[in-house]
MOPAC internal coordinates of N, CA, C and O (Angstrom, degrees):
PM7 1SCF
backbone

  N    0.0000 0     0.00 0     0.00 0    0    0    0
  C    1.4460 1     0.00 0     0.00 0    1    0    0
  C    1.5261 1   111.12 1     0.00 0    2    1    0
  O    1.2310 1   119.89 1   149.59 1    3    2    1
  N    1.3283 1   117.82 1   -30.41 1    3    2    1
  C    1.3948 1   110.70 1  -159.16 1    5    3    2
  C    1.5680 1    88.19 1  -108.91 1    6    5    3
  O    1.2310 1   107.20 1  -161.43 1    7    6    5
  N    1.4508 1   141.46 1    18.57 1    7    6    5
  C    1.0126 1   155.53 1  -179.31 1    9    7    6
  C    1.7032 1    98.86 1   -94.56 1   10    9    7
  O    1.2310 1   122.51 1   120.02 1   11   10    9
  N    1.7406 1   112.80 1   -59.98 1   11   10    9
  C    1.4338 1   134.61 1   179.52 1   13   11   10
  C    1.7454 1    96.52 1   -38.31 1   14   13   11
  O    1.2310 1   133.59 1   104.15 1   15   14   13
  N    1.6633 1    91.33 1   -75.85 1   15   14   13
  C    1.5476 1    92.53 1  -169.08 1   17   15   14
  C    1.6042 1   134.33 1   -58.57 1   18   17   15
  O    1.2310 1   127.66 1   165.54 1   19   18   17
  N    1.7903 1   102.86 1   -14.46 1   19   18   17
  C    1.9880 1    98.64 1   179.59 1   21   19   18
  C    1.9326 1    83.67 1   -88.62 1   22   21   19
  O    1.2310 1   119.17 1   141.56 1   23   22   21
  N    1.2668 1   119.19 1   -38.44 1   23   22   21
  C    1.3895 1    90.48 1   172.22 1   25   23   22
  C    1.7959 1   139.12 1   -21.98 1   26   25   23
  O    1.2310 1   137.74 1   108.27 1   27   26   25
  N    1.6204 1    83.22 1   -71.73 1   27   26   25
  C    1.6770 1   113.87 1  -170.32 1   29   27   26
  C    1.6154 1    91.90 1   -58.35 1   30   29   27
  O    1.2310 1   113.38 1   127.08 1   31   30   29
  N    1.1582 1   130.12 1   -52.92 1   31   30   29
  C    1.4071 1   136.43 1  -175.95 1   33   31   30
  C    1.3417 1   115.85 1   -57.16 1   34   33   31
  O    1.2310 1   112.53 1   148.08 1   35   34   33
  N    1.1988 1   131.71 1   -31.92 1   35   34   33
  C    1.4597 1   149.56 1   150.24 1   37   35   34
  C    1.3503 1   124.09 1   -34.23 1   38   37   35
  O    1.2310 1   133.85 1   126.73 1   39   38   37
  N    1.6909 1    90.83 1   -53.27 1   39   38   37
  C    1.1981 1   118.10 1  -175.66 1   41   39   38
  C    1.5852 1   114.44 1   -71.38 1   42   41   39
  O    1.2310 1   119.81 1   130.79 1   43   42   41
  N    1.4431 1   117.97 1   -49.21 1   43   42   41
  C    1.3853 1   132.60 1   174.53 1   45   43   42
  C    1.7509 1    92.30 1   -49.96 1   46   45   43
  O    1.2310 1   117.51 1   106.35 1   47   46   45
  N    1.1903 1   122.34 1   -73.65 1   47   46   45
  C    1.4814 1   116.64 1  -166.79 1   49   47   46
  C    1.2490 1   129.02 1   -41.37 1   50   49   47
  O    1.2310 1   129.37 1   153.53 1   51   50   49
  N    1.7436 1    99.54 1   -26.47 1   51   50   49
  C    1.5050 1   111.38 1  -164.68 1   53   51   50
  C    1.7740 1    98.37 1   -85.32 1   54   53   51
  O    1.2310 1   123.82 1   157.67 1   55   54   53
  N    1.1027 1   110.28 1   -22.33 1   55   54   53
  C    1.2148 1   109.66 1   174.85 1   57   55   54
  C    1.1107 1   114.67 1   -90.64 1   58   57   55
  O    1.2310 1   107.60 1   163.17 1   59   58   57
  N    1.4803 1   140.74 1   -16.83 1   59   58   57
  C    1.1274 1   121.30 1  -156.15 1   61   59   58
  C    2.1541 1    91.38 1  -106.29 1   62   61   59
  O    1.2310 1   124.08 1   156.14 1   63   62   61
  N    1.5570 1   109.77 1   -23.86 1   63   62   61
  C    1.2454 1   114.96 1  -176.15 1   65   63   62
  C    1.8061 1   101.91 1   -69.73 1   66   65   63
  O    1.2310 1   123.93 1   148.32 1   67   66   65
  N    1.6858 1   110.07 1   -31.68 1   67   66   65
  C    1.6144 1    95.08 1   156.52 1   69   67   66
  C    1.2633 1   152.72 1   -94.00 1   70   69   67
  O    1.2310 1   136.40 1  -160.34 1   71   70   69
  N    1.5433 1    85.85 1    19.66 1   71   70   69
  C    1.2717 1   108.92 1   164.73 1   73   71   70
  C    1.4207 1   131.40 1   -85.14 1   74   73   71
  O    1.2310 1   136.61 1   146.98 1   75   74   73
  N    1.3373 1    85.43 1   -33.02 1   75   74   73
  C    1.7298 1   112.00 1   161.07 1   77   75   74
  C    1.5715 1   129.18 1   -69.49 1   78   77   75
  O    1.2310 1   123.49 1   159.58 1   79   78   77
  N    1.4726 1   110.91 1   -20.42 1   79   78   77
  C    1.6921 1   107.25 1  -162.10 1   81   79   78
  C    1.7427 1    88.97 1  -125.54 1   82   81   79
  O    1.2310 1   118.49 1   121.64 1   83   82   81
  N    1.1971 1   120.49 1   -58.36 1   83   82   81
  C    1.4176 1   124.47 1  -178.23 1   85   83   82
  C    1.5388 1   108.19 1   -49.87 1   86   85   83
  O    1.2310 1   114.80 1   -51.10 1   87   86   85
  N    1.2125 1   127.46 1   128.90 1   87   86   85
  C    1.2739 1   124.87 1   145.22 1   89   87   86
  C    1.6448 1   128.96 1   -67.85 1   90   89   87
  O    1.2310 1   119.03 1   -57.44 1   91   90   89
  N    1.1614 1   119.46 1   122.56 1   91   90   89
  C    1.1555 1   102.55 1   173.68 1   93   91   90
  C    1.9482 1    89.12 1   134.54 1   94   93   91
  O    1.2310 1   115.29 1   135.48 1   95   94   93
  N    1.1336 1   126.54 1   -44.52 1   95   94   93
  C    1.5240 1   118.59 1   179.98 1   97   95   94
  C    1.4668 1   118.54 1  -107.50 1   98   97   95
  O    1.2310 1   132.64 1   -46.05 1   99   98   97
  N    1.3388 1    93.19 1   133.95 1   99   98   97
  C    1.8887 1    93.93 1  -179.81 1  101   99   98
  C    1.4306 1   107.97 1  -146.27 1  102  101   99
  O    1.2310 1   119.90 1   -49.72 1  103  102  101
  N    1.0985 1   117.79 1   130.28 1  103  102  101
  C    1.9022 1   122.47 1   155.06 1  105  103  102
  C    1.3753 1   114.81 1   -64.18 1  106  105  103
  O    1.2310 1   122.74 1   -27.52 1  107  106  105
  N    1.1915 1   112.36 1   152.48 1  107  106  105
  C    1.4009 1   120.47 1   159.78 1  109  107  106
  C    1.1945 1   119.86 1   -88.74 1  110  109  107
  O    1.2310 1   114.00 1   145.65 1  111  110  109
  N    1.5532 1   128.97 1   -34.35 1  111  110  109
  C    1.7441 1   121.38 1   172.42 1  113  111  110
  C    1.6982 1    84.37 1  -149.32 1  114  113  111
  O    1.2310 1   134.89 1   -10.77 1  115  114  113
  N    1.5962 1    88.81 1   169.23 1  115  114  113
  C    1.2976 1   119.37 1   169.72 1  117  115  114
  C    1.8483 1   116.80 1   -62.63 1  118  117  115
  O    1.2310 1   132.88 1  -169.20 1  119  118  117
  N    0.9255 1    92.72 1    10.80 1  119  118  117
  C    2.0145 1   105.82 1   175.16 1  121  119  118
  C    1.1309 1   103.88 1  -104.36 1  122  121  119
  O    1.2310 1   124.10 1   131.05 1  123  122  121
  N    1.5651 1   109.74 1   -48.95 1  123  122  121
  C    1.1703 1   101.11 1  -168.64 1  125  123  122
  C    1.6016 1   118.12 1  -104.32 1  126  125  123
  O    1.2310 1   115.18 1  -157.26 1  127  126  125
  N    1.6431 1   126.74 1    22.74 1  127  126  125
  C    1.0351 1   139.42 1   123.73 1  129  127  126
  C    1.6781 1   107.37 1   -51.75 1  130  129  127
  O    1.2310 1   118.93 1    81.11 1  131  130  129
  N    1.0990 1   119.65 1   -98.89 1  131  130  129
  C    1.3920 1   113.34 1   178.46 1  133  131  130
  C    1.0307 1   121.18 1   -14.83 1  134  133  131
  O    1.2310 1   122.02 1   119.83 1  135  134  133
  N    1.4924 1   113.75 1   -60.17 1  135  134  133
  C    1.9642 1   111.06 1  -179.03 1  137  135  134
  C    1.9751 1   101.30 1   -48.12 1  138  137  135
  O    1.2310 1   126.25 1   133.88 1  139  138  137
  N    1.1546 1   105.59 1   -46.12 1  139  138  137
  C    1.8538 1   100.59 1  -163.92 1  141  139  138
  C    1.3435 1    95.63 1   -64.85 1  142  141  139
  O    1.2310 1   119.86 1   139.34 1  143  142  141
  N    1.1511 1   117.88 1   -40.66 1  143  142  141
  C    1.6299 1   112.86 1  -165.32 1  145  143  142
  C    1.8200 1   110.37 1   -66.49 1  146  145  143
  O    1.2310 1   128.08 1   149.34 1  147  146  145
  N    1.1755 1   102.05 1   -30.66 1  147  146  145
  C    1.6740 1   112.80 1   163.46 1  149  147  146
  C    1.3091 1   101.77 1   -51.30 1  150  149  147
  O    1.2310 1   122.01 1    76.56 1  151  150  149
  N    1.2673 1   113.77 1  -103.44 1  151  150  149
  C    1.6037 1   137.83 1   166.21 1  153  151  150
  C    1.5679 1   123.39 1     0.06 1  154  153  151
  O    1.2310 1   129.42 1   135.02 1  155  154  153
  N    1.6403 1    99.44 1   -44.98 1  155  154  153
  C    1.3735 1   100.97 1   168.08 1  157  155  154
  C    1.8614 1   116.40 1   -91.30 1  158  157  155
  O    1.2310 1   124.39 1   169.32 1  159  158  157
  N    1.1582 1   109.18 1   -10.68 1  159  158  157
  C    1.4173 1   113.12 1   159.34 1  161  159  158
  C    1.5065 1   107.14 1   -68.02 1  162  161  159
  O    1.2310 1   114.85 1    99.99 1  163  162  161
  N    1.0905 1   127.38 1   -80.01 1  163  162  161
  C    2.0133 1   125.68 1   155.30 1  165  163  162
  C    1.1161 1   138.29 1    27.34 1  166  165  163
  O    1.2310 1   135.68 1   122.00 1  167  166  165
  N    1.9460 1    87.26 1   -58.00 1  167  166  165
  C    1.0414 1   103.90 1  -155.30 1  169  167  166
  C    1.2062 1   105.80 1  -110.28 1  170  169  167
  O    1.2310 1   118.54 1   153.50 1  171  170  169
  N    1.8345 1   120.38 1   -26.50 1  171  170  169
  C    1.1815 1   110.49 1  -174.61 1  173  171  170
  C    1.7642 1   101.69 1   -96.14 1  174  173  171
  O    1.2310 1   116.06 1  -165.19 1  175  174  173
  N    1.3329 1   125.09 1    14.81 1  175  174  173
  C    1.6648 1   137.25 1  -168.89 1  177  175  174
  C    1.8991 1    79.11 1   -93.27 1  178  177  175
  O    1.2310 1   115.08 1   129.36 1  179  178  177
  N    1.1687 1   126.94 1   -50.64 1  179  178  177
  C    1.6559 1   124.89 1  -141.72 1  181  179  178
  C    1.4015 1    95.88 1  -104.59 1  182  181  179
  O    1.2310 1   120.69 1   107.07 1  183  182  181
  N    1.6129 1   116.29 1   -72.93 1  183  182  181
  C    1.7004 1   106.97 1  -174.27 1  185  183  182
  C    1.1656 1   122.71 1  -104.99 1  186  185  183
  O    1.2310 1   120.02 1  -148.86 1  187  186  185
  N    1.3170 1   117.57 1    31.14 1  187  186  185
  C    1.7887 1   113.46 1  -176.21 1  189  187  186
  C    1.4059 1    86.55 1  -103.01 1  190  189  187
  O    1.2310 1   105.36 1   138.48 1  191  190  189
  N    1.5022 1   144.71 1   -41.52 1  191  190  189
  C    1.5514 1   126.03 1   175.06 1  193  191  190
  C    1.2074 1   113.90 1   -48.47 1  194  193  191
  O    1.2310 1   114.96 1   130.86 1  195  194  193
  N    1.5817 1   127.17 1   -49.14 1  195  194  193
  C    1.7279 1   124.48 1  -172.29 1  197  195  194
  C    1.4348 1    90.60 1   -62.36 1  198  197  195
  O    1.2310 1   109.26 1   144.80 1  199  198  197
  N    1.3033 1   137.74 1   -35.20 1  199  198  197
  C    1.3745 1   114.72 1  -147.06 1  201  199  198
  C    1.8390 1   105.45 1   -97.92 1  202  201  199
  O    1.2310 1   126.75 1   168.13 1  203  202  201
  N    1.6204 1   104.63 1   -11.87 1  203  202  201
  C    1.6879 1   129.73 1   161.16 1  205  203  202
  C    1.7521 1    95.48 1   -44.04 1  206  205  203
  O    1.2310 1   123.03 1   107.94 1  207  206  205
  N    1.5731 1   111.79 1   -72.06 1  207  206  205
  C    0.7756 1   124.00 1   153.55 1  209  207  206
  C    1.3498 1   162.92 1    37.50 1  210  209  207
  O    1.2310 1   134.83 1    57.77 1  211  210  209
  N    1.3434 1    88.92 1  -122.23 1  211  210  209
  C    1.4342 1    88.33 1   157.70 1  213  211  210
  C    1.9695 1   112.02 1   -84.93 1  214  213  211
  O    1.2310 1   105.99 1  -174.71 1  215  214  213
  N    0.6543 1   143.61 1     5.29 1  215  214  213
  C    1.6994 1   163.93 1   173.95 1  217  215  214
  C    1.0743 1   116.30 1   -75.95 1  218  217  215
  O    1.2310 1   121.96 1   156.87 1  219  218  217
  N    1.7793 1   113.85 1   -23.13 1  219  218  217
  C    1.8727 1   103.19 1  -159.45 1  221  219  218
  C    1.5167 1   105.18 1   -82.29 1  222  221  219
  O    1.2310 1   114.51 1   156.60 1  223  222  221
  N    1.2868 1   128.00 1   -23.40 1  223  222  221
  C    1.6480 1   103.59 1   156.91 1  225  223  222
  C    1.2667 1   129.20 1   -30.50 1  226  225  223
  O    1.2310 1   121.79 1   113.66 1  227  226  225
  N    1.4618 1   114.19 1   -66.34 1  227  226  225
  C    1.3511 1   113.58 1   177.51 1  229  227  226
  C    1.4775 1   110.51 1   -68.50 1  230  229  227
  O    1.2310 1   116.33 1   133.88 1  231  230  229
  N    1.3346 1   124.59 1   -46.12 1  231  230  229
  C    1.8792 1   111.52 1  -179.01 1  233  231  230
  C    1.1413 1   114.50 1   -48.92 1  234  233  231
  O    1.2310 1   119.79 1   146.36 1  235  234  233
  N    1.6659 1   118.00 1   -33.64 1  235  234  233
  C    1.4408 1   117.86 1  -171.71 1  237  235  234
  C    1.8432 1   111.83 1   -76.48 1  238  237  235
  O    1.2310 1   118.30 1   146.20 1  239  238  237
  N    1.7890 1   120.85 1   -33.80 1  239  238  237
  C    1.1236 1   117.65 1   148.66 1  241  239  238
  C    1.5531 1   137.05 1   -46.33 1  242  241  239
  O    1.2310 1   120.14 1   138.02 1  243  242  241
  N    1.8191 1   117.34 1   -41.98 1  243  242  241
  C    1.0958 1   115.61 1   168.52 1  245  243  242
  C    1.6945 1   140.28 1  -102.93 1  246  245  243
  O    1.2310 1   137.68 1  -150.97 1  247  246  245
  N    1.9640 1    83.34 1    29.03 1  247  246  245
  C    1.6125 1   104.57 1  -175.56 1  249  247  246
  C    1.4162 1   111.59 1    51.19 1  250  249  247
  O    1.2310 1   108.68 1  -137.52 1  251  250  249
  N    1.2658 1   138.78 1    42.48 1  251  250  249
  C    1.4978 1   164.89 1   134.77 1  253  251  250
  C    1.4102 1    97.93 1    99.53 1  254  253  251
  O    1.2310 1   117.44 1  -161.13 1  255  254  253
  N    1.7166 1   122.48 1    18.87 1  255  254  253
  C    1.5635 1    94.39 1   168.26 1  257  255  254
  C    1.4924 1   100.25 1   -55.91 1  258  257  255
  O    1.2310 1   107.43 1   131.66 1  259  258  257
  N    1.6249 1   141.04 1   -48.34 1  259  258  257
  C    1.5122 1   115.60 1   178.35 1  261  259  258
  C    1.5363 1   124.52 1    24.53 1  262  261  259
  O    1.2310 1   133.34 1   103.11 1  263  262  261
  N    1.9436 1    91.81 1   -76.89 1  263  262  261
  C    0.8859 1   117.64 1  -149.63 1  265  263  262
  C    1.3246 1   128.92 1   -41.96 1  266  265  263
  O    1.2310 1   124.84 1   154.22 1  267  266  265
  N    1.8688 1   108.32 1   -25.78 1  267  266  265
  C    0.9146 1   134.09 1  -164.94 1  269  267  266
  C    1.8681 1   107.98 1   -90.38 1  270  269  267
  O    1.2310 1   135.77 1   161.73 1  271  270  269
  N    0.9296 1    87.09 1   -18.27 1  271  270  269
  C    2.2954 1   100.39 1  -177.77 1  273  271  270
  C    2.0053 1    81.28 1   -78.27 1  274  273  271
  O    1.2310 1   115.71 1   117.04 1  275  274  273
  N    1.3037 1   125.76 1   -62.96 1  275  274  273
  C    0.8418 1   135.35 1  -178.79 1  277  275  274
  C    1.9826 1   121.01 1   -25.83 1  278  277  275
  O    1.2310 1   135.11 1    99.74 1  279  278  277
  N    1.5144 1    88.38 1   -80.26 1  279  278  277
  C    1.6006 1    98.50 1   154.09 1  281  279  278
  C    1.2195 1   125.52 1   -42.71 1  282  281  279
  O    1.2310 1   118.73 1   140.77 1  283  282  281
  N    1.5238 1   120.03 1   -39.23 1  283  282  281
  C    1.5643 1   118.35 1  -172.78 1  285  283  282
  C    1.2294 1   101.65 1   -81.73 1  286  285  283
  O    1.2310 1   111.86 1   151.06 1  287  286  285
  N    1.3432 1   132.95 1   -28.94 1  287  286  285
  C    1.6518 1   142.65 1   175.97 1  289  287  286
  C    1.3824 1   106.44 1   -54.17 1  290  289  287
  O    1.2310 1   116.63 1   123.70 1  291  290  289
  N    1.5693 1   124.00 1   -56.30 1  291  290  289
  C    1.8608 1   131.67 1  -171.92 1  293  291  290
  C    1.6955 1    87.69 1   -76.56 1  294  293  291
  O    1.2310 1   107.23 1   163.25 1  295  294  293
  N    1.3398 1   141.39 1   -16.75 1  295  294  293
  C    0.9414 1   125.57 1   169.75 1  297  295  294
  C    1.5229 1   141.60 1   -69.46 1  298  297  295
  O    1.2310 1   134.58 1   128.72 1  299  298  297
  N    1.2370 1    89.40 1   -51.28 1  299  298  297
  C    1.9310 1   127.55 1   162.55 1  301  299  298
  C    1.7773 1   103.59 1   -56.51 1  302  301  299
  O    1.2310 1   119.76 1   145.57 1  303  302  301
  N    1.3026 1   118.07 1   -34.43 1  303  302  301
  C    1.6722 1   139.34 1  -162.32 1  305  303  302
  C    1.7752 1    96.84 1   -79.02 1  306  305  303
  O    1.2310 1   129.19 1   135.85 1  307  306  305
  N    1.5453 1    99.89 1   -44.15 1  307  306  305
  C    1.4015 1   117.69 1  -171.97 1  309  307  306
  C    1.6901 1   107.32 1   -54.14 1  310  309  307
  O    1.2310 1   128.95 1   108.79 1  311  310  309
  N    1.7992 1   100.36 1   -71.21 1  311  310  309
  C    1.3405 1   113.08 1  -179.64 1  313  311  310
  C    1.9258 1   112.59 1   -51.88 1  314  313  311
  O    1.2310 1   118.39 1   145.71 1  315  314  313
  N    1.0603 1   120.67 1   -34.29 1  315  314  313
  C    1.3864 1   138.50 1   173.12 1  317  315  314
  C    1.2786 1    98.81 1   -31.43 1  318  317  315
  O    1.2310 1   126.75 1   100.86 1  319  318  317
  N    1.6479 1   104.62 1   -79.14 1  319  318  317
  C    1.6428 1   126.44 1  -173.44 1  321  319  318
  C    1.5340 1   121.00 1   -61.13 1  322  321  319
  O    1.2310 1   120.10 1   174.14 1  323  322  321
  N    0.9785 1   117.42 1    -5.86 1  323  322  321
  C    1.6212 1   124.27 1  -159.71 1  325  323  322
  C    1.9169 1   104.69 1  -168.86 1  326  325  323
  O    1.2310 1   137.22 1   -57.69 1  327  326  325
  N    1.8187 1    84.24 1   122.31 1  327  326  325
  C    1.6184 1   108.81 1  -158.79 1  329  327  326
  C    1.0407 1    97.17 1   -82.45 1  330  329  327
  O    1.2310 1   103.76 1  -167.62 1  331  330  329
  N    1.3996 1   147.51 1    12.38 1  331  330  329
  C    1.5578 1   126.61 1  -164.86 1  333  331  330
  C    1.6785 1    96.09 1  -137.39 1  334  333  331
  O    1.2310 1   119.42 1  -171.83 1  335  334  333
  N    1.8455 1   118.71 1     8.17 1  335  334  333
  C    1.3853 1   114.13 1   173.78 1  337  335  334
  C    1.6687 1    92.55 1  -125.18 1  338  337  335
  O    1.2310 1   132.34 1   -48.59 1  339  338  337
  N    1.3801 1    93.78 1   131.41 1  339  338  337
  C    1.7853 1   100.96 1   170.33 1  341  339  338
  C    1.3797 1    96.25 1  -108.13 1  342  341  339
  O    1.2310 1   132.16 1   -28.22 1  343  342  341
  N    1.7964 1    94.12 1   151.78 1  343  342  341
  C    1.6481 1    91.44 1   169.12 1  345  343  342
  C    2.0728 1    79.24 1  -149.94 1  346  345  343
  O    1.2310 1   125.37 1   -63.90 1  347  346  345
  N    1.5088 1   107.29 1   116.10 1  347  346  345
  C    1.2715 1    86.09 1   172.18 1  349  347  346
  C    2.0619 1   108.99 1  -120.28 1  350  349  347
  O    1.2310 1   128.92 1   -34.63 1  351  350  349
  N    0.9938 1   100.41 1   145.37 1  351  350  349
  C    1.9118 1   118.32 1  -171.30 1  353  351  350
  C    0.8762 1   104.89 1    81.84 1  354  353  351
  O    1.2310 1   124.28 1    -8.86 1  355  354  353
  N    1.3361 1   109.38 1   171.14 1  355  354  353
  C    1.4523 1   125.63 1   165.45 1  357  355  354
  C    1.2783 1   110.40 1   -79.00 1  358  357  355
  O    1.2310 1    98.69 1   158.53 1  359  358  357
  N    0.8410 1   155.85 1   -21.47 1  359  358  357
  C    2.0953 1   137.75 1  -160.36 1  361  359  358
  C    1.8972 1    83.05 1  -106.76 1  362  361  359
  O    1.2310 1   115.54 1   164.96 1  363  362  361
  N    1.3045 1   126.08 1   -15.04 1  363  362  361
  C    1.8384 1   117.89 1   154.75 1  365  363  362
  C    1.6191 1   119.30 1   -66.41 1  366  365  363
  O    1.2310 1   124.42 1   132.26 1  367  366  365
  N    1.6395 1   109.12 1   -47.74 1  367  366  365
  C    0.9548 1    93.77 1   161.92 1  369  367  366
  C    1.4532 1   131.92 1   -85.77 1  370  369  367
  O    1.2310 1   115.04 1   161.91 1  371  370  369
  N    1.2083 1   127.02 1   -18.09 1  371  370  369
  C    1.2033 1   124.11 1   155.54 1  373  371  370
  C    1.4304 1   142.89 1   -11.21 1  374  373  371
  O    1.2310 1   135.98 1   103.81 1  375  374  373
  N    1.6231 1    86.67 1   -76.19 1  375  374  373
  C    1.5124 1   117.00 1   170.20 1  377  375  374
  C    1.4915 1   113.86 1   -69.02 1  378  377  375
  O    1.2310 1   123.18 1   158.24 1  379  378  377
  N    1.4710 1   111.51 1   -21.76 1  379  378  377
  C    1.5049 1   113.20 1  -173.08 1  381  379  378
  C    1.3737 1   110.99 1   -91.51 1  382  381  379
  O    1.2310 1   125.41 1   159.74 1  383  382  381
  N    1.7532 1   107.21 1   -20.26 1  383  382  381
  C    1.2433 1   100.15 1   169.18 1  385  383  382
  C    1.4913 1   121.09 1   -82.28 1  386  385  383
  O    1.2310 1   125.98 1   148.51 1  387  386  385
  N    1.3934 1   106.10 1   -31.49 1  387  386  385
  C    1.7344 1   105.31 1   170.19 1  389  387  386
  C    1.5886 1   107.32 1   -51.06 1  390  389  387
  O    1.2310 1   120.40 1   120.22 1  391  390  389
  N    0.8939 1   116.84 1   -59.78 1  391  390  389
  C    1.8050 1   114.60 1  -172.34 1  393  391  390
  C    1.5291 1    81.48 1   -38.90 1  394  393  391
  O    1.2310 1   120.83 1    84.49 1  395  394  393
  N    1.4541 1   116.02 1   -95.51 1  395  394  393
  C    1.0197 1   118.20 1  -142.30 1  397  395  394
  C    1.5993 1   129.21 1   -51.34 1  398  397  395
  O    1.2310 1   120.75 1   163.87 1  399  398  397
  N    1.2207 1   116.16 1   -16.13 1  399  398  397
  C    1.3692 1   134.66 1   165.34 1  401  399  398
  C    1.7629 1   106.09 1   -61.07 1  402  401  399
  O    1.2310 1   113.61 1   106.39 1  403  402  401
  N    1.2430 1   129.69 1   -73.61 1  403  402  401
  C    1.3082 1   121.98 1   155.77 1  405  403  402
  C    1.2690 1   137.68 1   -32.38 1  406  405  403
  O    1.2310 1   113.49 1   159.81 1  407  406  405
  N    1.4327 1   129.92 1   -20.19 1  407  406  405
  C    1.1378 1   130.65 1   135.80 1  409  407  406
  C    1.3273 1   131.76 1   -72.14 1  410  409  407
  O    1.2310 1   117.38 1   141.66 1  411  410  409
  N    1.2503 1   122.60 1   -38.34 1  411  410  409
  C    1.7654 1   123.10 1   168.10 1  413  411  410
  C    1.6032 1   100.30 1   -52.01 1  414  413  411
  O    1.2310 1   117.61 1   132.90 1  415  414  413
  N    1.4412 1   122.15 1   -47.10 1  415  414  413
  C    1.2986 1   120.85 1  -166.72 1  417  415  414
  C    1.5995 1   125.02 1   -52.10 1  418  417  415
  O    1.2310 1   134.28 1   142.77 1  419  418  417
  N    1.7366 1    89.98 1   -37.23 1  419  418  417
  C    1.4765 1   104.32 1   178.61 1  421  419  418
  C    1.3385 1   112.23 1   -82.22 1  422  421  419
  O    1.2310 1   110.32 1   133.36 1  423  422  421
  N    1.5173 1   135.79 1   -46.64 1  423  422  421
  C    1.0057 1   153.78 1   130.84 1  425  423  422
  C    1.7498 1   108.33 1    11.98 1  426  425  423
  O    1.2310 1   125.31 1   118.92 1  427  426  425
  N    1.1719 1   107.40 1   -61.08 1  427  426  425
  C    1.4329 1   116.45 1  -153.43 1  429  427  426
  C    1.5933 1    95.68 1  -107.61 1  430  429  427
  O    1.2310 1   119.58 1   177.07 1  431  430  429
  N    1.7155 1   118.40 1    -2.93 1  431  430  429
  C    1.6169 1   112.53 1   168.09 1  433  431  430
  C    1.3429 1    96.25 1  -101.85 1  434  433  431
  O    1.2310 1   120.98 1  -177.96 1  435  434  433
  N    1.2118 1   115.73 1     2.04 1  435  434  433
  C    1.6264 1   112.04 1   179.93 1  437  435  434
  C    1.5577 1   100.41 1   -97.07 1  438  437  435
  O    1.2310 1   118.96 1   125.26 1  439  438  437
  N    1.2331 1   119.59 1   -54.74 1  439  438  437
  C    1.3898 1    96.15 1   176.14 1  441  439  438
  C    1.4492 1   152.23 1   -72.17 1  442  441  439
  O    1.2310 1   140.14 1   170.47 1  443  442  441
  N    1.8345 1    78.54 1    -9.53 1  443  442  441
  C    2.0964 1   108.03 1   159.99 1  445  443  442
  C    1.5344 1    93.83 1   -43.27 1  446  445  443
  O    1.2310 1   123.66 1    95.65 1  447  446  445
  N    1.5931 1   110.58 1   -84.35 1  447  446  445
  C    1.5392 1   122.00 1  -166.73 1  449  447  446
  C    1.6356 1   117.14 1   -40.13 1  450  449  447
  O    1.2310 1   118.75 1   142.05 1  451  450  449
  N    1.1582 1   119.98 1   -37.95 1  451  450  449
  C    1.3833 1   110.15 1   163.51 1  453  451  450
  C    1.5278 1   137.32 1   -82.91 1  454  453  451
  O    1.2310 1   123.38 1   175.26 1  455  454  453
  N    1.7086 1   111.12 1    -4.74 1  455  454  453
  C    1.4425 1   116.61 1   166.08 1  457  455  454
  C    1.8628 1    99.78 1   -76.05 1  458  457  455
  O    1.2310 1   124.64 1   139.56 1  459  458  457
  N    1.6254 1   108.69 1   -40.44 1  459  458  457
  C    1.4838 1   111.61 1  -178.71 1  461  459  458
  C    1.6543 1   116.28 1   -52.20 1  462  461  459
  O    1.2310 1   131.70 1   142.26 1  463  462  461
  N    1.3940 1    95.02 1   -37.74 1  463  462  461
  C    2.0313 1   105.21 1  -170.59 1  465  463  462
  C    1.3420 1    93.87 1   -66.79 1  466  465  463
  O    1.2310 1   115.31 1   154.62 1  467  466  465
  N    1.1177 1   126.50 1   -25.38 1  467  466  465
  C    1.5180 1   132.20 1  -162.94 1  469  467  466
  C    1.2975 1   122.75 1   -86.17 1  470  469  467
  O    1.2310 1   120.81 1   168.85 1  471  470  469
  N    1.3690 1   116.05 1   -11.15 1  471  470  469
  C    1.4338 1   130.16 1  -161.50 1  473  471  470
  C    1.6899 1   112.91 1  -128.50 1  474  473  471
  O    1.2310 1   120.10 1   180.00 1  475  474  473

């Protein structure tokens, strides 16, 4: 549980720090940061594997930069679904997905280390 939440919290930052540096993405309130940061958990928990997926031809040709069109796609998907996060082009979401990918990453080695302290 407390793995879930430094995740999601990770996650909020990573979005909200590219909201800050990227041009091109902005929230309207601190709800609706939170709501995207949900949403993009959602979204990348349910259809970012099918879309791993069906994709790995090409990821496996471009040694998984892919991965990153991918991320910027559940990103762009995010703002789509939810009126209070803009994300407009691709090289916004792009870049917004790199931030934010580097924070999930850490995010999610941080909450490794505390299921480990735990055990």
């Amino acid at each position: 549980m407390a793995g879930l939440l430094i995740r999601f919290l990770f996650g909020v930052a990573g979005l909200w720090l590219a909201a800050e540096v990227v041009p091109g993405i902005a929230y309207d309130s601190i709800s609706s940061l939170l709501a995207a940061a949900l949403l993009l958990g959602l979204i990348n928990a349910v259809l970012r594997p099918i879309l791993v997926i069906l994709t790995l031809p090409i990821t496996l040709v471009t040694l998984g930069l892919f991965l990153l069109v991918i991320n910027a796609g559940t990103l762009k998907l995010t703002s789509i679904f939810l009126h209070g996060f803009h994300v407009h082009g691709f090289w916004a979401a792009l870049w917004g997905a790199l931030v934010v990918s580097v924070f999930g990453w850490i995010g999610s080695n941080l909450a490794k280390d505390s299921r480990k302290q735990r055990r």
